[in-house]
N, C-alpha and C positions, 0 to 999 in steps of 0.2 A: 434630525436630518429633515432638511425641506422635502415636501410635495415633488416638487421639478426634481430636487437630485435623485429621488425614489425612485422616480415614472422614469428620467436619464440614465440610471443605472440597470432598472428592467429593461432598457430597448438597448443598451449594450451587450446584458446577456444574454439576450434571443437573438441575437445579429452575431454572438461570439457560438454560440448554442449550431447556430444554420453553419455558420463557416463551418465550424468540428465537422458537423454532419458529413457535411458535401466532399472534403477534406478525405476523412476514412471512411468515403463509401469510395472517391477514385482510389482509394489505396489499397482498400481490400477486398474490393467486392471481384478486382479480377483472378486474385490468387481463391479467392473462394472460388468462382469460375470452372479454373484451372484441376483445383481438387477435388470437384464433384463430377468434372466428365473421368478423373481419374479414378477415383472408386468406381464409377459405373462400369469405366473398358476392362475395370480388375473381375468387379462381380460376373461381365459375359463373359471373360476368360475359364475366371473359376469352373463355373457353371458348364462352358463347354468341355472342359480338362475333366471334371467331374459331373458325365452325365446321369449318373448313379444318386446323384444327389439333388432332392426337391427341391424347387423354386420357396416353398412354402418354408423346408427344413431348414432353407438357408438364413430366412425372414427371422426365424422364432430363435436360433444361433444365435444371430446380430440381433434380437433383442434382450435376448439371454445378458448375452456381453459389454447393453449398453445399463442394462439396468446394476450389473455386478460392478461396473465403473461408478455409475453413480453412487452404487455402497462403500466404495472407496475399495473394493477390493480388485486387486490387479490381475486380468483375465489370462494374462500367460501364462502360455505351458510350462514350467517352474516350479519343478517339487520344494525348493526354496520357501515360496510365497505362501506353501499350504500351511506352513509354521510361525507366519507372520500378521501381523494384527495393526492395522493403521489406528486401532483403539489401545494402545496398550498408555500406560499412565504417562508417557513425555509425550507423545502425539493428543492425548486427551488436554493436558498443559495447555500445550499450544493453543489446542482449537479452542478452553474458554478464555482464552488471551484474546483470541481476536474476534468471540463474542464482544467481550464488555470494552474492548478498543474500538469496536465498528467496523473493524478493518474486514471480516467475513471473506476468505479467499474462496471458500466454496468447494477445496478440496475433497473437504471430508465434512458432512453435515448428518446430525440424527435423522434416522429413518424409522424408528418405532415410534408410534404414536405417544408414548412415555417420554422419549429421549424429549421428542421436541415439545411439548407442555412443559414441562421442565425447562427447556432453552426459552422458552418465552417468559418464562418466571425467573430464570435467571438472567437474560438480558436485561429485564425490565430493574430489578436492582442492582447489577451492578453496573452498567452503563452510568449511572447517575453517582456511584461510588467512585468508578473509576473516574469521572470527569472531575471531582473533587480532590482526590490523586492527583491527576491531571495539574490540576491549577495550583495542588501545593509545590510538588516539586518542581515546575516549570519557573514558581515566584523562587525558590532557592537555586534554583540549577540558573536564573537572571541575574540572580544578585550576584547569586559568587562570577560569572562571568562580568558582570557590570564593574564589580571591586577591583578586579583584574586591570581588567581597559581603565577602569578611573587613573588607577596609576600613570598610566601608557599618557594619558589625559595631562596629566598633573605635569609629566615631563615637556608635551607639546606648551603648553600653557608659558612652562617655564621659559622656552626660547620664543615667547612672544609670539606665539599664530595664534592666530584671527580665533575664536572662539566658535563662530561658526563651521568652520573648516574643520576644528577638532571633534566637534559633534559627529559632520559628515565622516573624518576617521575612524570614530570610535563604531559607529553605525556599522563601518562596511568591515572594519575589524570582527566586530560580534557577527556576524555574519560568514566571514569565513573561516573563524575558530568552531562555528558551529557546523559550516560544511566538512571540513577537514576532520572534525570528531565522527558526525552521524549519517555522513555521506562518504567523502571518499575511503576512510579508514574500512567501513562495512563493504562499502565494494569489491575491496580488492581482499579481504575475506573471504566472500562470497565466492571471489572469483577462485579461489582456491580451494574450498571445502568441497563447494557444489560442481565446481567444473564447470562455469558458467563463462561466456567473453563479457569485454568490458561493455557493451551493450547491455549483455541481458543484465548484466550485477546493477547497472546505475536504474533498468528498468523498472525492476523491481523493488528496490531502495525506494523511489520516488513514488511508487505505484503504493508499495506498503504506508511511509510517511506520512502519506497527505489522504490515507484510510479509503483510497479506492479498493486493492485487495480485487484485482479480478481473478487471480489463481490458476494463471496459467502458468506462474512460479512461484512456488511456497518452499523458504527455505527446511530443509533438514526433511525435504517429503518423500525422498528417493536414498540412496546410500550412506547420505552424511548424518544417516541415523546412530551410523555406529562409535557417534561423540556425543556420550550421553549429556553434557552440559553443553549441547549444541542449542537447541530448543529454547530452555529456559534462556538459556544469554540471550536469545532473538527477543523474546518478551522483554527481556532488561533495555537490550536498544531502542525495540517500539518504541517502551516506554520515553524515557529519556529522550529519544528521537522526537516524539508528539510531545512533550514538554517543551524543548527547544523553536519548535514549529511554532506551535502555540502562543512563546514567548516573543517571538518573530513579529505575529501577526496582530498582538497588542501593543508592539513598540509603533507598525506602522498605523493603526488603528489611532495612536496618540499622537502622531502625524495628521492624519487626514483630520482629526479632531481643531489642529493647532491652524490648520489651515482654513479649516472652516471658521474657525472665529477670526481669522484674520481676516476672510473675504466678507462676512457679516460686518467688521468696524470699519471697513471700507468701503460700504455700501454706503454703510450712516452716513 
């Protein structure tokens, strides 16, 4: 890749980068707003209702309660939850799924100094295992999708269209047989395990896929614990989901290639 397309593609991503910004800071920074004068009229309410109770006591409470979140343990009052363990071996599953995937939701992370020496030892090989994972069964989960459409291909071909037409076909064919597997299929799962709207299922979908993983939804982290082959299937779709993705983004990758050398012989 030229010089100039390098330097033209760094100043589209900083101009893409500032738009985001500007974008969800008007979209969220007024419900953040909205929610911090809200806790604050709750805490002087509190505080008045309970004047028996320290400014100080309330502090050391609410930090009690933010660091017991951070351990992943749930601070409600719930004799339930004193019996329950966000580490038990399908949540452990999970979470080194979405070490060596990259996808890190953040729900649940080691907090002993052990745990995480360990997570850094183990990210560090399998990240580089799983990418070789990765790129095998994306090349077989392509081909057998590609064998498929060749057919489809074979039949267009047959009633005489344009060859190039049948490529764009086959393109946008592979494309929605891969939507309708590792997108819509999951969502409307999701939307039914988790109790999620169609919003949050696609949000999440797309947020997992493409290994953002912010973790404000992680499936199977709340009730839909009690399908114990919930979890692991989630790891089987990651997978396959990031195979199919992956396979996406080398078809267009062999695009932008095909083009490039077309504008290079037409330079000459």
């Amino acid at each position: 890749m030229r010089r100039t397309t390098v330097l033209a593609l760094v100043s589209i991503v900083l101009l893409y980068l500032g738009m985001g910004a500007v974008v969800f800071r008007l979209l969220e920074q007024p419900h953040e707003a909205v929610q911090q004068v809200k806790i604050q009229a709750y805490l002087e309410h509190f505080l008045k209702a309970h004047e028996c109770v320290a400014v100080e006591d309330l502090e050391e409470l609410i930090q009690q309660i933010n660091e017991a979140t951070g351990a992943g343990v749930d601070p409600a009052v719930n004799g339930s939850n004193a019996n329950t363990s966000r580490w038990d071996m399908d949540s452990a599953f999970f979470f080194a799924g979405t070490v060596i995937t990259t996808i890190g939701f953040g729900n649940i992370s080691p907090k002993t100094r052990y745990g995480q020496l360990f997570c850094i030892f183990y990210a560090l090989v399998g990240i580089p295992l799983f990418g070789m994972l990765l790129a095998g069964v994306g090349d077989q989960l392509g081909s057998s999708l590609r064998k498929g459409i060749g057919k489809v291909e074979d039949i267009f071909l047959k009633w005489q269209v344009s060859p190039t037409i049948v490529r764009i076909l086959s393109a946008l064919l592979f494309i929605l047989i891969g939507c309708l597997l590792f997108v819509s299929l999951p969502t409307i799962i999701f939307q039914y395990v988790e109790g999620w709207t169609l919003l949050e299922s696609v949000y999440f979908v797309v947020i997992t896929l493409t290994t953002v993983g912010f973790g404000d939804y992680v499936a199977g982290d709340m009730g839909s614990r009690a399908y114990f082959w919930y979890q692991p299937l989630v790891i089987v779709w990651i997978l396959l989901g990031l195979a199919y993705f992956a396979s996406i983004l080398t078809m267009i990758g062999n695009w932008l290639r095909v083009l490039s050398r077309r504008t290079r012989a037409e330079e000459i």
